[in-house]
N, C-alpha and C positions, 0 to 999 in steps of 0.2 A: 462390511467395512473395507474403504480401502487405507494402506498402510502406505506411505511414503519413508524416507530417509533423507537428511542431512546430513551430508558426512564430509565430519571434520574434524574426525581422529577422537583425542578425548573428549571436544563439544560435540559432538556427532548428536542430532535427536530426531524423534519421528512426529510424521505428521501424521494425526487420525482424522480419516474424513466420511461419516456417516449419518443418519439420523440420529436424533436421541442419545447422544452425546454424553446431552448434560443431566443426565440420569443413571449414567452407568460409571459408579465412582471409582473402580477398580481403573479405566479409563487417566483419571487422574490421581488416585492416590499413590500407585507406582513410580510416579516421580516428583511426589514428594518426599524429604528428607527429614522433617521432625512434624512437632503438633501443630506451631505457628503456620497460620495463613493469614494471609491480609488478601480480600477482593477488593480491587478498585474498578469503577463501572463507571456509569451515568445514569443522569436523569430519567432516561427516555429505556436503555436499555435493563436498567435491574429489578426495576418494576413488574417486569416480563419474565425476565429469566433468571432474576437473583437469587429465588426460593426455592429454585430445581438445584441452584449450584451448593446452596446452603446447606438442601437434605442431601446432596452429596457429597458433600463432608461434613457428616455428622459426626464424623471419631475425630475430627480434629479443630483445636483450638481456633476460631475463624473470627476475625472482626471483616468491616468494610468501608468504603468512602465511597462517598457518591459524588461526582462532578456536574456542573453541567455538561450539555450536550453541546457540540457546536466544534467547529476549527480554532475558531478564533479562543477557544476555551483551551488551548495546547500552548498554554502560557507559563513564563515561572513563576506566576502567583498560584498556580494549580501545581505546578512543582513541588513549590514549596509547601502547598498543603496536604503535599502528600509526605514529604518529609516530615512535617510537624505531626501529622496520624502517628506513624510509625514510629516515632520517639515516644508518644505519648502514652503508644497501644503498649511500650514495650520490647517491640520486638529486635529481635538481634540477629546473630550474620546466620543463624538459621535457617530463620523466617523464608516463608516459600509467598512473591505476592502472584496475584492471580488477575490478568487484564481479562474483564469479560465486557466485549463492545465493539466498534469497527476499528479504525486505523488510528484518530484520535486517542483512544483508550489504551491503545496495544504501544501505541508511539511512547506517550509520555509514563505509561506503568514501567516500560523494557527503563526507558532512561535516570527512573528512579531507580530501578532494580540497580541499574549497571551505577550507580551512585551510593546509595546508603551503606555506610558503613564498608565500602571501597567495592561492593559488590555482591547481591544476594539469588538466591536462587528467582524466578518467574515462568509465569507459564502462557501461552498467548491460549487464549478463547474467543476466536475473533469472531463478530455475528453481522455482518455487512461483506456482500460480495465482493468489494473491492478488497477490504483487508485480510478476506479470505483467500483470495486468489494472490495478493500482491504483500500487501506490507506486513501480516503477522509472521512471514518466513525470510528469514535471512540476517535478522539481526541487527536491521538498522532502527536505532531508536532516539528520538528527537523531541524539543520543541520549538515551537516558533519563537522570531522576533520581527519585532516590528520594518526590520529593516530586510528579512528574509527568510523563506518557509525553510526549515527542519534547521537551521543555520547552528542551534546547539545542540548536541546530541552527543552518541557513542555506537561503534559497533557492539553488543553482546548479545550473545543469542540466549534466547530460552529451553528450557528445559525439553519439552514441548509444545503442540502446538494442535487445539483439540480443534475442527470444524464440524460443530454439530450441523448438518443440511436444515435442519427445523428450522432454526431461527430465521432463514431467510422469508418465511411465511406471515413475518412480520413486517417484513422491509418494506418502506417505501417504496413506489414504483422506481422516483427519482433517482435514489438512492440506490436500487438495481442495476439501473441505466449508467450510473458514473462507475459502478463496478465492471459494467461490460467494457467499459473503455481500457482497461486494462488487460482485459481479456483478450480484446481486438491486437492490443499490443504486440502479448508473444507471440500472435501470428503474424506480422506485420515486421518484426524485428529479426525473427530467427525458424518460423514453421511456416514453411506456405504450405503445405497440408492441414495444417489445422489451420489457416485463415479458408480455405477451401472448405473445411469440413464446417466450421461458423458460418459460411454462406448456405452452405446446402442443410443446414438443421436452425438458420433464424427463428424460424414459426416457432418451433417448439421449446426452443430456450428465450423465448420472448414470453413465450407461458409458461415458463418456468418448470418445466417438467423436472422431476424431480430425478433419474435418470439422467437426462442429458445435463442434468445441472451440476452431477455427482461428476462427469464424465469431464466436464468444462473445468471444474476446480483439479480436478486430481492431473491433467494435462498441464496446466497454469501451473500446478505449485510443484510438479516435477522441473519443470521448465524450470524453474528457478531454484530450484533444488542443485541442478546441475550446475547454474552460472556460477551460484554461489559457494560451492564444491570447488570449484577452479580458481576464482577469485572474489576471496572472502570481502575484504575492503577495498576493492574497486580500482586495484589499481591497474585493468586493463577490461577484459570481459564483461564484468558485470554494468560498467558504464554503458553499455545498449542498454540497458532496463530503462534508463533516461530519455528511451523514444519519447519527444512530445512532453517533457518534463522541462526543459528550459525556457519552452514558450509558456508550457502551461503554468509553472511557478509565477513567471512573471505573471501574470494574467492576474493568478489567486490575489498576489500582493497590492496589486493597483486596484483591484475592485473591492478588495477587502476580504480578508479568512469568511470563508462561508457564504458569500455570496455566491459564487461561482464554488459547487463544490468542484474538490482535486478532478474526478474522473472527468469533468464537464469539462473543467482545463484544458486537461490533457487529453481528450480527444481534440480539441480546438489544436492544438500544439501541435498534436500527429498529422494533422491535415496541412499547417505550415509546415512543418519541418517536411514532409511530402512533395508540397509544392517548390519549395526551395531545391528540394532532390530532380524535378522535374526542370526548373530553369536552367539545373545543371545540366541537365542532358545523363542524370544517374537513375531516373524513375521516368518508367512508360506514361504517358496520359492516361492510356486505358488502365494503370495502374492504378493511377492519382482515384479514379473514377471510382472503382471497384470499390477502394480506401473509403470514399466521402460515401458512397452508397452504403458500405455497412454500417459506419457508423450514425450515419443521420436515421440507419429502420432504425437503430435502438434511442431513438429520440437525442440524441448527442450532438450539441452542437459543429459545425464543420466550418465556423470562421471565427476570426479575432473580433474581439467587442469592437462597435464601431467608434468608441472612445477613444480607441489604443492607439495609437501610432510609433514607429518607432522610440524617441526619446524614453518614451513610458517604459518599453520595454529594454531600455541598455541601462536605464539606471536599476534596475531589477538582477539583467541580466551579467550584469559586469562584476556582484557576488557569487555569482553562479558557482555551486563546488566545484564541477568539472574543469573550472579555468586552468589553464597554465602559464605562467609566470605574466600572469593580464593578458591571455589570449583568450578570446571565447573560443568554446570547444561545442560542439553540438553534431548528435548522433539523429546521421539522415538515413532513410531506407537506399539502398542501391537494387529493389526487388523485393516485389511482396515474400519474405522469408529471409532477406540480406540487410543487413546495415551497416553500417559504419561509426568512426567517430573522425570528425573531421575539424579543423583547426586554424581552415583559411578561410574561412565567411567572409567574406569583405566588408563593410557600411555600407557600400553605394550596393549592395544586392539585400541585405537587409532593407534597406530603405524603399527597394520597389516593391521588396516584397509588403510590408509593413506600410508606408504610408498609402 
């Protein structure tokens, strides 16, 4: 097993990332605090893995909800049916719930969690690369509106955050491939070593070897272990995490939640936001190149939908969280392993960029 940390004094928690996970209950039952559990899942994922987590809490009181599967499913009509379980099931500020599923599931579980009843314990169980690597660590917990992704939410972090390696044995290919794009990120944002060492072992984490795949999350979610360490709520650091997340939000929005899943976005996003670095004279060509190379072996898109043109993307982009007082802000690479956040984009460089 490897062991991480989050540390952030009295929320400080660990992250566990091994096989077989969701079979060894001792794993989860040390942080839990009473008998109540509530699991909330999906369709697609508890089917698979709901009965392992079940007999692994066998000493404790456990209901569950099942959601559908999908982006577009990180709605407050699922909010709120998670709310209405959990008043019905009983539970109180005790209650421990438990996200078992990708980013979707881990997102809107944390945001009930940090809601019910002004705040209850949760645990992430994420089972998709991407949320393994990215969104079950750090505490950001959200859902969509129609007018922009993750737009309601809260910071709270969880208890823990278990990564059984198995589950990825189920995953999509698809679904692998939008995880890599995250992956691509922290080397592209802040490790040119590890974008070096992602080039020189593709083969073998494109077959998913189970080793180099233990070796790729445990990298990722220290990475973000640390940002998050430094600054919790974003208000300087952690905003590089947002490589390729400006463009790729908007993307998600105009094409519709799930169409375009987030990693496919946001690798589309990294390669603008790239090229943008490169107009500036802040990113090498042979950079740009290396970028659009890795990302296209792991099947990932490296351009804007040919729909998209500017407009599309300032009405998206102009909620943007990162804004300042109506300024877009967007985090370019200055150097495979550098980035920035930068605050003077102009229109007319959008616009060549984009149209």
């Amino acid at each position: 097993m490897t062991s991480l940390r989050v540390e952030l004094g009295e929320r400080s928690y660990p992250i566990y990332i091994a096989p077989g996970l969701l079979e060894q209950s001792g794993s989860l039952a040390q942080h839990i605090k009473s008998k109540r559990v509530c699991i909330v899942s999906n369709d697609i994922v508890f089917p698979l893995y709901g009965q392992q987590l079940l007999s692994a809490l066998s000493d404790f009181q456990v209901d569950y909800l099942v959601l559908p599967d999908g982006e577009q499913e990180k709605n407050l009509a699922n909010f709120d049916r998670i709310m209405s379980h959990l008043l019905e099931q009983g539970h109180g500020r005790d209650s421990t719930l438990i996200a078992l599923g990708g980013g979707v599931i881990g997102d809107i579980t944390g945001f009930a969690a940090a809601c019910y009843q002004r705040g209850v314990d949760f645990i992430q169980v994420p089972t998709t690369l991407l949320s393994q690597v990215d969104s079950s660590v750090g505490g950001k917990t959200a859902i969509n509106h129609p007018l922009g992704k993750n737009m309601v939410g809260a910071f709270y972090q969880p208890n823990a955050v278990l990564i059984d390696l198995t589950t990825l044995q189920t995953l999509p290919p698809r679904e692998f491939a939008a995880g890599m794009a995250e992956v691509i990120k922290y080397g592209i944002l802040g490790d040119a070593a590890f974008f070096s060492w992602l080039e020189e072992h593709k083969v073998g984490i494109k077959a998913q070897d189970p080793e180099l795949l233990q070796q790729v999350i445990a990298r990722c979610c220290q990475c973000k272990a640390d940002i998050v360490a430094e600054d919790e709520k974003e208000a300087g650091k952690r905003a590089l995490l947002n490589l390729g997340h400006t463009f790729g939000h908007a993307i998600e929005a105009e094409q519709g939640y799930g169409v375009w899943l987030h990693g496919e976005a946001v690798a589309a996003g990294m390669v603008i936001a790239s090229s943008l670095s490169v107009e500036r004279g802040l990113l090498l060509a042979s950079e740009l190149r290396r970028i659009e190379q890795l990302i296209a072996y792991f099947d990932l898109p490296t351009a804007s939908p040919e729909d998209m043109g500017l407009d599309a993307y300032l009405k998206h982009m102009k909620r943007d969280k990162k804004n300042v007082a109506g300024q877009l802000r967007f985090v370019l690479p200055t150097g495979i392993g550098r980035s920035e956040v930068v605050g003077d984009v102009t229109i007319e460089e959008l616009k060549q960029l984009l149209d």
